[in-house]
ZAZA-546210 format. One record per residue (C-alpha): residue number from 1; x, z, y. Coordinates in pm, whole numbers, padded with zeros to 5 digits. Layout:
! residues N
   resi        u        w        v
    NUM        X        Z        Y
...
! end
This chain:
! residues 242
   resi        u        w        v
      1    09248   -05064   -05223
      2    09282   -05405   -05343
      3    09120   -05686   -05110
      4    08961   -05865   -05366
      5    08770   -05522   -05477
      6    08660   -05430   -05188
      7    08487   -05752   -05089
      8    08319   -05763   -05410
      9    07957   -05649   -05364
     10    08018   -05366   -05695
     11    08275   -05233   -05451
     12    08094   -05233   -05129
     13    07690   -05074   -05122
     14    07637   -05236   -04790
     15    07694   -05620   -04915
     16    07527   -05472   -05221
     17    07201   -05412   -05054
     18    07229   -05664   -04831
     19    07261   -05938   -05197
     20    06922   -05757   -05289
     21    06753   -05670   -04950
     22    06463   -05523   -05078
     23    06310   -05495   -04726
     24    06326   -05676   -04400
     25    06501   -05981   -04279
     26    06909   -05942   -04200
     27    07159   -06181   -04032
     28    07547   -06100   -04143
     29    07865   -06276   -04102
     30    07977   -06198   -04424
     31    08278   -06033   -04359
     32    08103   -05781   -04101
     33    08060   -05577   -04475
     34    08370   -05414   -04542
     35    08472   -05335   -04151
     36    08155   -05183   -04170
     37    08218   -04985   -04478
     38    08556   -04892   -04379
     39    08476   -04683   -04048
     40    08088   -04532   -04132
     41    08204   -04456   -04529
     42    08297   -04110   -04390
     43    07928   -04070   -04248
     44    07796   -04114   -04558
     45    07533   -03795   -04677
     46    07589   -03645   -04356
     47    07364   -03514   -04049
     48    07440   -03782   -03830
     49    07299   -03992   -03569
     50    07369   -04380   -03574
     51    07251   -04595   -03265
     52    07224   -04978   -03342
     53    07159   -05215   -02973
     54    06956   -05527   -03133
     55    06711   -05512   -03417
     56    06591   -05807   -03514
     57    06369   -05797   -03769
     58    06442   -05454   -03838
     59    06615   -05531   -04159
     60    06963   -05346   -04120
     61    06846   -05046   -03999
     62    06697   -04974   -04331
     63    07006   -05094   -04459
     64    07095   -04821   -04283
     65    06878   -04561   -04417
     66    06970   -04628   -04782
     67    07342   -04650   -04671
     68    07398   -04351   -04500
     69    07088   -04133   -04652
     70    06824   -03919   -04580
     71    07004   -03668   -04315
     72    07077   -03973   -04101
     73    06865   -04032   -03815
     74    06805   -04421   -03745
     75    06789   -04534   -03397
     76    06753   -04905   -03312
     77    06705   -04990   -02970
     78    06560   -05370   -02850
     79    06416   -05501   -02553
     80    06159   -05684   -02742
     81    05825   -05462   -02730
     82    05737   -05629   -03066
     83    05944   -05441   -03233
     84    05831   -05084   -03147
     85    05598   -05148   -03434
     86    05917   -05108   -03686
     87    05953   -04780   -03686
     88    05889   -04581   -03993
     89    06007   -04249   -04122
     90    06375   -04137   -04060
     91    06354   -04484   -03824
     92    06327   -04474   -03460
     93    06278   -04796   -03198
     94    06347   -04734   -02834
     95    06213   -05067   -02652
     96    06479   -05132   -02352
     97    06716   -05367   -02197
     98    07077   -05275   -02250
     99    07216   -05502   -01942
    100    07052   -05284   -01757
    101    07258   -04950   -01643
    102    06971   -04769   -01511
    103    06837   -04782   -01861
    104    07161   -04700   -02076
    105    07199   -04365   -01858
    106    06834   -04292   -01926
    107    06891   -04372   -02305
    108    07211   -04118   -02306
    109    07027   -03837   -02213
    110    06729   -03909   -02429
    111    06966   -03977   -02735
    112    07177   -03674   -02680
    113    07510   -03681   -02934
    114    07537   -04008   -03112
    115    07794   -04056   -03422
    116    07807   -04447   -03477
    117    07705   -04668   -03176
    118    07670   -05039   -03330
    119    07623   -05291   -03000
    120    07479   -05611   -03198
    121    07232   -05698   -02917
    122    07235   -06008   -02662
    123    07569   -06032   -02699
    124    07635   -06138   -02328
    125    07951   -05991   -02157
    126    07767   -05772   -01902
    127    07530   -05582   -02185
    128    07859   -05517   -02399
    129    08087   -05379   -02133
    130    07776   -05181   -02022
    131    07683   -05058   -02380
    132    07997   -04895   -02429
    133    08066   -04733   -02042
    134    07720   -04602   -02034
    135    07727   -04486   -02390
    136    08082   -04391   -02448
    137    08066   -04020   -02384
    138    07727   -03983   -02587
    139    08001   -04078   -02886
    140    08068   -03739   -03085
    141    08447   -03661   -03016
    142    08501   -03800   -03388
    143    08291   -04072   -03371
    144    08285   -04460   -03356
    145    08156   -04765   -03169
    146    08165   -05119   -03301
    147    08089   -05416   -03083
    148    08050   -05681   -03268
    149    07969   -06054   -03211
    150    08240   -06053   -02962
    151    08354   -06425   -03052
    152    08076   -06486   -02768
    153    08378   -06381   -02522
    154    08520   -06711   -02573
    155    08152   -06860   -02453
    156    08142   -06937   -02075
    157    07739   -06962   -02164
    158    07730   -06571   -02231
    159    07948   -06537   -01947
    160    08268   -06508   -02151
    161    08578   -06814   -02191
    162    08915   -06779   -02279
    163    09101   -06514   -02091
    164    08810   -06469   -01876
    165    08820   -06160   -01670
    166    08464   -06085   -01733
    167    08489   -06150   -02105
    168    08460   -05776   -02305
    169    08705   -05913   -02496
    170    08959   -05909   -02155
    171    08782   -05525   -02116
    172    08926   -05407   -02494
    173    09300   -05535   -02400
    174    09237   -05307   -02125
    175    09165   -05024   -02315
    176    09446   -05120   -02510
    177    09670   -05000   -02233
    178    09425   -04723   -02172
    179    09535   -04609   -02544
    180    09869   -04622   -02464
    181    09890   -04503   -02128
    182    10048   -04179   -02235
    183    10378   -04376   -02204
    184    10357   -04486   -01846
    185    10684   -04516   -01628
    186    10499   -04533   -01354
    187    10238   -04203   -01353
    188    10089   -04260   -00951
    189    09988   -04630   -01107
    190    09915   -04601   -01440
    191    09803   -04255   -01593
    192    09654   -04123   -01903
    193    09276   -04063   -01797
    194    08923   -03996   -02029
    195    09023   -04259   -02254
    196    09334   -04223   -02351
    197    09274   -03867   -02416
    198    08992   -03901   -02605
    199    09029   -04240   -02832
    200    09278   -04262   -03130
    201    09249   -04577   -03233
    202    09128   -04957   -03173
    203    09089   -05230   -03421
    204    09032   -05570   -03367
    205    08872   -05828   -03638
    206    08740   -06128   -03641
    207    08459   -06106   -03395
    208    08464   -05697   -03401
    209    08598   -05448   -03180
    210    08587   -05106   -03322
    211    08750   -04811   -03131
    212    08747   -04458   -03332
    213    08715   -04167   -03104
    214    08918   -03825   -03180
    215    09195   -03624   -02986
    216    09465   -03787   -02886
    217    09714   -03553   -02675
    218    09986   -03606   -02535
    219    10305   -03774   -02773
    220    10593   -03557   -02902
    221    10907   -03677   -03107
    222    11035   -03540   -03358
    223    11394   -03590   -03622
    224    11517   -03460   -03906
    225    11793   -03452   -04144
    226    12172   -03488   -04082
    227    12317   -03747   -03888
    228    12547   -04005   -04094
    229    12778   -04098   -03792
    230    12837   -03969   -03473
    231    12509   -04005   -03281
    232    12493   -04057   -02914
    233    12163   -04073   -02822
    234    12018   -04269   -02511
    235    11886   -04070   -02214
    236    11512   -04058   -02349
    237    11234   -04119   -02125
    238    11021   -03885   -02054
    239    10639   -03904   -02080
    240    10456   -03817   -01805
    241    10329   -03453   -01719
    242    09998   -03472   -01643
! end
């Protein structure tokens, strides 16, 4: 698709709604939009369960609503008590604090099987990294989670800074290796575990970390066709068995 389309609000229903917001108020970077767009289209007019951490005013979780349609079911979860009042039909509003762990494991078992989880709540290090450990198996097998907001990881005041250990942007790179640890040379250090096994994908945006869950089973390689020279191939490493 081009880029210039699919920025364009004709092209996109989320900045589309958001340009006539008939309903509550909503804070976007602008191009939050089409990353959003590009991993929930496939939810769209399906039974599915979406879990946004931060509400606001309330506005994008009817954005939500008229997004993703009438068999979604709308969960927003806040630890301001004000906002319990939000709720409405085919909207829910769990009142909580997501820094706190105690909570989160609560909130998975009350939540049960959750298809998008959308972290844009305090935005500090520990309530990110939290969000998604505590949350991450409540993710159907083909879902997603998007953290978003995570240019505070360059903010010591949210308890991030550059290459800071802490930061959940320091956490993703380690899930990066996570992802990839079905190539390990070294199995007894560094091993394929939950992870690895069950994420595809990451992507990383400006100020958005989305990781797309699905199998992901061990590598094979594969080659076809007929050789054009005499081919001596290198000893190939092999993956580990686990």
């Amino acid at each position: 698709m081009n880029d210039q389309a699919s920025s364009s609000p004709a092209a996109n229903p989320l900045r589309a709604y958001f340009d006539r917001n008939p309903g509550r108020l909503m804070y976007k970077w602008a191009h939050y939009f089409d990353i959003y767009h590009r991993h929930f289209e496939r939810f769209r007019g399906q039974p599915c369960t979406i879990v946004e951490v931060g509400v606001f005013h309330g506005g994008s979780l009817q954005m939500w609503r008229d997004y993703l349609g009438p068999q979604a079911r709308i969960i927003g979860v806040d630890i301001d008590p004000r906002l319990r009042d939000l709720g409405e039909p085919g909207i829910e509003i769990i009142i909580g604090d997501q820094g706190d762990r105690a909570f989160l494991r609560q909130l998975a078992k009350q939540l049960g099987p959750i298809d998008i989880l959308l972290d844009d709540g305090g935005h500090q290090m520990h309530q990110q990294i939290a969000t998604v450990e505590e949350l991450y198996g409540n993710v159907q097998p083909d879902g997603v989670i998007l953290v978003e907001d995570t240019h505070t990881s360059y903010w010591p005041d949210y308890g991030g800074g550059l290459r800071s250990p802490h930061s959940f942007i320091e956490f993703s790179k380690r899930l990066v290796d996570e992802l990839n640890a079905w190539h390990s040379r070294d199995p007894q250090q560094f091993s394929p575990g939950v992870f690895t096994r069950s994420a595809r994908s990451m992507h990383f945006y400006d100020s958005i970390v989305v990781i797309e869950k699905g199998a992901h089973p061990q590598p094979t390689e594969l080659m076809s066709g007929t050789p054009s020279f005499s081919l001596d191939l290198p000893v190939n490493d092999a993956l580990p068995q686990v």
